[in-house]
N, CA, C and O atoms as CSV, one atom per row, in Angstrom:
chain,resi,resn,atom,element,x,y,z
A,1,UNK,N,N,-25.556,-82.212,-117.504
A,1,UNK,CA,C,-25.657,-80.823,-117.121
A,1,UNK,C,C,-24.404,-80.426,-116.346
A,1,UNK,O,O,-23.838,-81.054,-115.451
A,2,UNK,N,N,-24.117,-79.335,-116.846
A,2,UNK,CA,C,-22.585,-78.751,-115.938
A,2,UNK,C,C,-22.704,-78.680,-114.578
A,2,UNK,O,O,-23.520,-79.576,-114.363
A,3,UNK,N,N,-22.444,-78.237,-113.596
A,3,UNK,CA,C,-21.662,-77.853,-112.476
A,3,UNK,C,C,-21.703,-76.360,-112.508
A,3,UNK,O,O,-20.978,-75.716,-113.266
A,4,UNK,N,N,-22.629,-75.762,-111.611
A,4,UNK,CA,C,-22.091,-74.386,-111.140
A,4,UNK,C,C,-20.606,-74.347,-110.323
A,4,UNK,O,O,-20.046,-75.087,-109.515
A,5,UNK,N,N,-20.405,-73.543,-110.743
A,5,UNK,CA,C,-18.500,-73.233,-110.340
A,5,UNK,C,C,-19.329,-72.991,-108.826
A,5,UNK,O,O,-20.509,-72.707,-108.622
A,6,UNK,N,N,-18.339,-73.199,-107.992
A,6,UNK,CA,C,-18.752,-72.808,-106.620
A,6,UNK,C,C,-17.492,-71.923,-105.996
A,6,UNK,O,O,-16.297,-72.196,-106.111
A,7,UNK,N,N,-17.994,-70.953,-105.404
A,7,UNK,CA,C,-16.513,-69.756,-104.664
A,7,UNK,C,C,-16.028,-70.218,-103.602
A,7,UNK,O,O,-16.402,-70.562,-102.481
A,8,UNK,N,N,-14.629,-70.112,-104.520
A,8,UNK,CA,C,-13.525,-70.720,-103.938
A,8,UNK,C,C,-12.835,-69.752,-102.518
A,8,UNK,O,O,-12.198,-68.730,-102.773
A,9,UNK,N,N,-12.951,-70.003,-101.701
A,9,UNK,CA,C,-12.279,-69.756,-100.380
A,9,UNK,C,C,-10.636,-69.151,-100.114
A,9,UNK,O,O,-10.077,-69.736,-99.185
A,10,UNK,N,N,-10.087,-68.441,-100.563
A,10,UNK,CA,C,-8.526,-68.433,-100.474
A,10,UNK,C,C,-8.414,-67.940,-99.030
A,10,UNK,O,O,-9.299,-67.353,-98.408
A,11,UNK,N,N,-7.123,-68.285,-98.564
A,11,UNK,CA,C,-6.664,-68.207,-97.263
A,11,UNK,C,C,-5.289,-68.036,-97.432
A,11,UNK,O,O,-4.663,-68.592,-98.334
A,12,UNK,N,N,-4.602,-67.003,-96.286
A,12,UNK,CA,C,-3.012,-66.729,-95.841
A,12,UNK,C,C,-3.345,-67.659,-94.960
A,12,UNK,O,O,-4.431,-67.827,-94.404
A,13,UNK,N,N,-1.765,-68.612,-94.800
A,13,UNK,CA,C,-1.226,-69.032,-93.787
A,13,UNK,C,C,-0.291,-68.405,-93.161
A,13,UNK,O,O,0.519,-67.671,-93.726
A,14,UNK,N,N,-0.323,-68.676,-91.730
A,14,UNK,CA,C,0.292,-67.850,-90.308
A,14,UNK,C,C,0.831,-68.752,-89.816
A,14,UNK,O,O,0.325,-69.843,-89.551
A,15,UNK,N,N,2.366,-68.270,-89.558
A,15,UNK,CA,C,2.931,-69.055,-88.206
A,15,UNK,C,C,2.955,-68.508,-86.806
A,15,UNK,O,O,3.529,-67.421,-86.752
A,16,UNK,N,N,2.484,-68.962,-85.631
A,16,UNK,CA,C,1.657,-68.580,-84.609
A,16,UNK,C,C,2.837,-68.882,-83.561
A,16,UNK,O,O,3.182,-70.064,-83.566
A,17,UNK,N,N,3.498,-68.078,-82.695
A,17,UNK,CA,C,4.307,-68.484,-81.551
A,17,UNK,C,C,3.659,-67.822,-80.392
A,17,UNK,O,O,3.483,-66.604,-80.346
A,18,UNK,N,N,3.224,-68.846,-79.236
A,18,UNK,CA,C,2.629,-68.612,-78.131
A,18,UNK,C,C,3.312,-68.560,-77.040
A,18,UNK,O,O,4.166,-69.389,-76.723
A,19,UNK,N,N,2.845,-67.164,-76.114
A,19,UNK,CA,C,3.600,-67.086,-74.650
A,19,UNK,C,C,4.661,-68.016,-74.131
A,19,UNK,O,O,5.738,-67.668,-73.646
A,20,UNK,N,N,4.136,-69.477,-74.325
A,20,UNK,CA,C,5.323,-70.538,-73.541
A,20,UNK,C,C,6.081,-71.115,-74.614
A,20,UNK,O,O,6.642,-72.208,-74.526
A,21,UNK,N,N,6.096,-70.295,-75.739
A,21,UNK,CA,C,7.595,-70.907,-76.747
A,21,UNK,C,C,7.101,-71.895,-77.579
A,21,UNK,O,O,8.002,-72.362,-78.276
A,22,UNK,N,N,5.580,-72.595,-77.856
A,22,UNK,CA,C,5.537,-73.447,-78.231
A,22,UNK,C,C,5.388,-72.842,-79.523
A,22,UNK,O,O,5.477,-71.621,-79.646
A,23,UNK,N,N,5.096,-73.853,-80.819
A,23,UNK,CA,C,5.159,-72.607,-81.989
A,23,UNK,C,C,3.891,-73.617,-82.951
A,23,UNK,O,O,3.950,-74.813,-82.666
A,24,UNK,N,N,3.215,-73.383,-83.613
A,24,UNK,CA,C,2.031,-73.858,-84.403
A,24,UNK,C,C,1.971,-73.214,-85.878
A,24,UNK,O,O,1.684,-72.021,-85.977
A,25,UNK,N,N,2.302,-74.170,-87.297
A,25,UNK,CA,C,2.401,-73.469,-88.114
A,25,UNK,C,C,1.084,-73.635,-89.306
A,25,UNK,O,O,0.209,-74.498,-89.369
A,26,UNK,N,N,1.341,-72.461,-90.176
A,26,UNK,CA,C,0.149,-73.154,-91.088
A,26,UNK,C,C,-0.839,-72.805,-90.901
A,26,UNK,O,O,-1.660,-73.238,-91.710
A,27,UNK,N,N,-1.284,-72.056,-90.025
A,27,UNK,CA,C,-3.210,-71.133,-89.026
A,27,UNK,C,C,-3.803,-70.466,-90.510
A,27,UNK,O,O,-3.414,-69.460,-91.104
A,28,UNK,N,N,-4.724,-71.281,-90.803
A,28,UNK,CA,C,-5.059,-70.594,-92.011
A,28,UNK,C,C,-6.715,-69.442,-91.059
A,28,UNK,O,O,-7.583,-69.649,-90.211
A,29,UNK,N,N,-6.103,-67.938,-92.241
A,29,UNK,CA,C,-6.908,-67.058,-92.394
A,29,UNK,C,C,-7.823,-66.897,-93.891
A,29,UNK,O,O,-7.634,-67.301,-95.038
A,30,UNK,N,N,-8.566,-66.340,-93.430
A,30,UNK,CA,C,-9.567,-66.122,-94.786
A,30,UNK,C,C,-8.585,-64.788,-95.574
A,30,UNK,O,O,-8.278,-63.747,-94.994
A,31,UNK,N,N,-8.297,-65.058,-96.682
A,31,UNK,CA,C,-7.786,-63.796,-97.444
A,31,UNK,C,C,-9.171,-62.611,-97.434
A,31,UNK,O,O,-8.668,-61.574,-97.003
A,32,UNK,N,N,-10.420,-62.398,-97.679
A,32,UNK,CA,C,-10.893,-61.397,-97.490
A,32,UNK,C,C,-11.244,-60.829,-96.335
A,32,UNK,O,O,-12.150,-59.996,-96.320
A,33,UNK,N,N,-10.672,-61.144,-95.358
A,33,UNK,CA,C,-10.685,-60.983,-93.349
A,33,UNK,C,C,-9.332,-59.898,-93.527
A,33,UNK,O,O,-9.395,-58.876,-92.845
A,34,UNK,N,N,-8.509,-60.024,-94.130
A,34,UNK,CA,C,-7.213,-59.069,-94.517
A,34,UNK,C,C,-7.452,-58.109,-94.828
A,34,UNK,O,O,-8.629,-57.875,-95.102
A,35,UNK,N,N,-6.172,-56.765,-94.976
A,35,UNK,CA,C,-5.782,-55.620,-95.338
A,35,UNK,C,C,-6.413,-54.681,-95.137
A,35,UNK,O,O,-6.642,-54.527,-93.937
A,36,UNK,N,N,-6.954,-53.711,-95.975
A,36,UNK,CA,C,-7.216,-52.430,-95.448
A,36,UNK,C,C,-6.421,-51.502,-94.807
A,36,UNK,O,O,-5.550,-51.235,-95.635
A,37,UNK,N,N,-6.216,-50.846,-93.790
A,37,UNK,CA,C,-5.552,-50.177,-92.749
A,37,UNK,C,C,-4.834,-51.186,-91.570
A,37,UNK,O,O,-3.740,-51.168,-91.007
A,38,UNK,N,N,-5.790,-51.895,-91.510
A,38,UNK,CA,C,-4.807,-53.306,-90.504
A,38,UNK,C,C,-3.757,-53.647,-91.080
A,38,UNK,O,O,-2.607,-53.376,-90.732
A,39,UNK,N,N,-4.237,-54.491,-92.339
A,39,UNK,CA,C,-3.214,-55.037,-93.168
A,39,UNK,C,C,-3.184,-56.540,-91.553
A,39,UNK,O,O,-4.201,-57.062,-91.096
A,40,UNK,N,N,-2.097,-56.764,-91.204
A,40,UNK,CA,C,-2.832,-58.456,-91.016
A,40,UNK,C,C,-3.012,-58.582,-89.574
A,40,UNK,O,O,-2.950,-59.728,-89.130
A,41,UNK,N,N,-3.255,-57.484,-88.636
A,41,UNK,CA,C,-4.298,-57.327,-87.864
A,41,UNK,C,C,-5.283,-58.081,-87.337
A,41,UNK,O,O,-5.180,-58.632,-86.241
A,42,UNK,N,N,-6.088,-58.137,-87.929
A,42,UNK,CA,C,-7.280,-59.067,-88.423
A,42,UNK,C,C,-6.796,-60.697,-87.639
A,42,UNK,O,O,-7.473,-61.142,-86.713
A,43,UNK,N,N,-5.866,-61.260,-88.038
A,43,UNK,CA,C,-5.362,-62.595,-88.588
A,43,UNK,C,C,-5.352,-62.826,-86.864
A,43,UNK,O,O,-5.948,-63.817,-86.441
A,44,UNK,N,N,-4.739,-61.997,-85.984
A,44,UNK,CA,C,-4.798,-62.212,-84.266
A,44,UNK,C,C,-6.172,-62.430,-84.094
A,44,UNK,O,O,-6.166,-63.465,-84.761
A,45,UNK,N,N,-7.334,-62.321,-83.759
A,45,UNK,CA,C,-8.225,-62.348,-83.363
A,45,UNK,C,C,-8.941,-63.530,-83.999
A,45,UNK,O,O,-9.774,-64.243,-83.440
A,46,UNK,N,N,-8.423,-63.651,-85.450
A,46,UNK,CA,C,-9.600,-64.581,-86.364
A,46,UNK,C,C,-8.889,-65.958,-85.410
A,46,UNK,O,O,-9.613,-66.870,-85.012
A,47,UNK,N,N,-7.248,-65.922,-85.109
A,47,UNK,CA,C,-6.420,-67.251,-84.961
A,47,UNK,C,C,-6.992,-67.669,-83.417
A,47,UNK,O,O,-7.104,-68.835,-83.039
A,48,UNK,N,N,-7.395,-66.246,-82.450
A,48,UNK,CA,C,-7.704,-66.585,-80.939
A,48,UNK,C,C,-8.665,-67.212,-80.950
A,48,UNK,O,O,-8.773,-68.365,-80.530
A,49,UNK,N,N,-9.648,-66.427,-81.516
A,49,UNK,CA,C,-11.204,-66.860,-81.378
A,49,UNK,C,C,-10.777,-68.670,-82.293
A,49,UNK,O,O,-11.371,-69.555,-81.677
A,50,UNK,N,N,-10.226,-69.055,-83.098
A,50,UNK,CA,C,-10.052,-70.948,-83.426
A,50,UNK,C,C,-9.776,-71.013,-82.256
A,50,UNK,O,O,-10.808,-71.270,-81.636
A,51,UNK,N,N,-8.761,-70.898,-81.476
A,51,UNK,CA,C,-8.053,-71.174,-80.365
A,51,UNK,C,C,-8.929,-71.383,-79.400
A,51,UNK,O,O,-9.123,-72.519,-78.968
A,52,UNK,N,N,-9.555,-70.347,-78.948
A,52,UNK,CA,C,-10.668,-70.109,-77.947
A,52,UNK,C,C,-11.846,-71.800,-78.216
A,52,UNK,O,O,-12.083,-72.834,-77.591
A,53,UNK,N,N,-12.248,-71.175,-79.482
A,53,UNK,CA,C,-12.722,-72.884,-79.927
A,53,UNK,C,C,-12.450,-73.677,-79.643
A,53,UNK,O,O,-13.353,-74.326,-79.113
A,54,UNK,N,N,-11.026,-74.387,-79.700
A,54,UNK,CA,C,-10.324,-75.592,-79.665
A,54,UNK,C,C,-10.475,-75.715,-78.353
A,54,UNK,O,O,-10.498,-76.867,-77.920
A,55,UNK,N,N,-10.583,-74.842,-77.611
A,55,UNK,CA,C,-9.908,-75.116,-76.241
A,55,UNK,C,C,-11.243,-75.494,-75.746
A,55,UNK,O,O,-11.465,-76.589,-75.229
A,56,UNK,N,N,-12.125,-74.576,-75.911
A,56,UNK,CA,C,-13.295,-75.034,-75.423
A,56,UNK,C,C,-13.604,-76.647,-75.245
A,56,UNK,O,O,-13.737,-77.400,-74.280
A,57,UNK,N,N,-13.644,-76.772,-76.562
A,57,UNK,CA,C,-13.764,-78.014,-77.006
A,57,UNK,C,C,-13.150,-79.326,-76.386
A,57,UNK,O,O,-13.693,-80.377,-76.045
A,58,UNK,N,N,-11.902,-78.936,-76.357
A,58,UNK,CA,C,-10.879,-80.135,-75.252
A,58,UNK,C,C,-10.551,-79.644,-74.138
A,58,UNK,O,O,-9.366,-79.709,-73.808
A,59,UNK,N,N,-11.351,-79.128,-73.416
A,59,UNK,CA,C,-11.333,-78.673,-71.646
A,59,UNK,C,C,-10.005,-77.811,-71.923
A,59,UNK,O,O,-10.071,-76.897,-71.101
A,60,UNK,N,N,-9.161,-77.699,-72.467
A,60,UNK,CA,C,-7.863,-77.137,-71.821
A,60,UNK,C,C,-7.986,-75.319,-71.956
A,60,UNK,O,O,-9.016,-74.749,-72.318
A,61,UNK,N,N,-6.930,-74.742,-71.646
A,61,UNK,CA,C,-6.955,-73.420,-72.031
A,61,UNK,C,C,-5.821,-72.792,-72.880
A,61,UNK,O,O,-4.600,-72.944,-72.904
A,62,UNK,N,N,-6.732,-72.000,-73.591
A,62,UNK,CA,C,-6.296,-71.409,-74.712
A,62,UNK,C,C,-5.082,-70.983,-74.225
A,62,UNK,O,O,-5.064,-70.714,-73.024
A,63,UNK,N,N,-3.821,-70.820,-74.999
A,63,UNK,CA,C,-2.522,-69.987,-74.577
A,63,UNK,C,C,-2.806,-68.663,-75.552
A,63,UNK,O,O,-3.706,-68.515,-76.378
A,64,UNK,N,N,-1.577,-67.621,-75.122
A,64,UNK,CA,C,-1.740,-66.606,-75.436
A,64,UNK,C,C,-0.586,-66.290,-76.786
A,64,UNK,O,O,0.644,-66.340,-76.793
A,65,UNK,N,N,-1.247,-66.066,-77.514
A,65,UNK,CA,C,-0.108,-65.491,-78.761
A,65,UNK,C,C,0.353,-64.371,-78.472
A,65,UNK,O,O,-0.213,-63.333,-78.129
A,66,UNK,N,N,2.407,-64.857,-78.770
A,66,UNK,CA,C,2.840,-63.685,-78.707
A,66,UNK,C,C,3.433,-63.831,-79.616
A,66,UNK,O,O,4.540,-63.814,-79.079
A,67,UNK,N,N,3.687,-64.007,-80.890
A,67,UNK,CA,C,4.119,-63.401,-82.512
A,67,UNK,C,C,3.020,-64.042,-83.463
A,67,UNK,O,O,2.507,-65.136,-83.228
A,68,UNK,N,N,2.680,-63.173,-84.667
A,68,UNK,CA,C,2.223,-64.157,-85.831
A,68,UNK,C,C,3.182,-63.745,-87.387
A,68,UNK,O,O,3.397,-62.561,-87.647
A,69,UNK,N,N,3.520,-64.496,-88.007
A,69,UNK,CA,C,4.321,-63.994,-89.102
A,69,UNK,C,C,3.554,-64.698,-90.034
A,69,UNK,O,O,2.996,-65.738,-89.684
A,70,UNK,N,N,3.394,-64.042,-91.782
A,70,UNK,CA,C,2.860,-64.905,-92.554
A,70,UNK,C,C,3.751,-65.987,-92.887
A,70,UNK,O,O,4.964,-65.780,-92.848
A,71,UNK,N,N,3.363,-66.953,-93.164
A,71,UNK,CA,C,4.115,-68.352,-93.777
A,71,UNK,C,C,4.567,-67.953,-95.320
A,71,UNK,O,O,4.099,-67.046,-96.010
A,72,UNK,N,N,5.473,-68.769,-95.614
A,72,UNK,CA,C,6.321,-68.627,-97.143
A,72,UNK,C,C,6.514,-67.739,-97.291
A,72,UNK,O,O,6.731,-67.765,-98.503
A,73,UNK,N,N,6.717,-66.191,-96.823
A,73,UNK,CA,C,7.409,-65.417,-97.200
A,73,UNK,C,C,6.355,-64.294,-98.373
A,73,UNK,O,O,6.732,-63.496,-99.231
A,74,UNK,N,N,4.823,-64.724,-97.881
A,74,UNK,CA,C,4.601,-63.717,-99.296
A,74,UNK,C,C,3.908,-62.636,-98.803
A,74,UNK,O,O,3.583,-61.716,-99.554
């Protein structure tokens, strides 16, 4: 018996540079979290709130993003 196809997930990658210069590349976003009137908008908040996560997670604290650019140029 076949395999139901299962929906596939696409994601933009973001390169993320934070307040103290450090730089994190590759922050994958959900492609349908995108565009509209934002256009990539969106992609700050989806990347804090991981962040916020992470940090939670390993006692430390979240830093603050100050650029996001998409990765590869597309």
């Amino acid at each position: 018996m076949a395999q139901k196809p299962t929906k596939r997930m696409e994601y933009v990658l973001f390169n993320v540079t934070y307040e103290d210069g450090s730089q994190r590349s590759n922050r994958r976003v959900p492609l349908d979290a995108l565009g509209g009137l934002e256009k990539d908008g969106p992609a700050r908040a989806i990347i804090e709130a991981q962040d916020r996560e992470v940090a939670e997670k390993s006692g430390k604290a979240a830093l603050a993003i100050k650029a996001l650019e998409r990765a590869g140029g597309r």
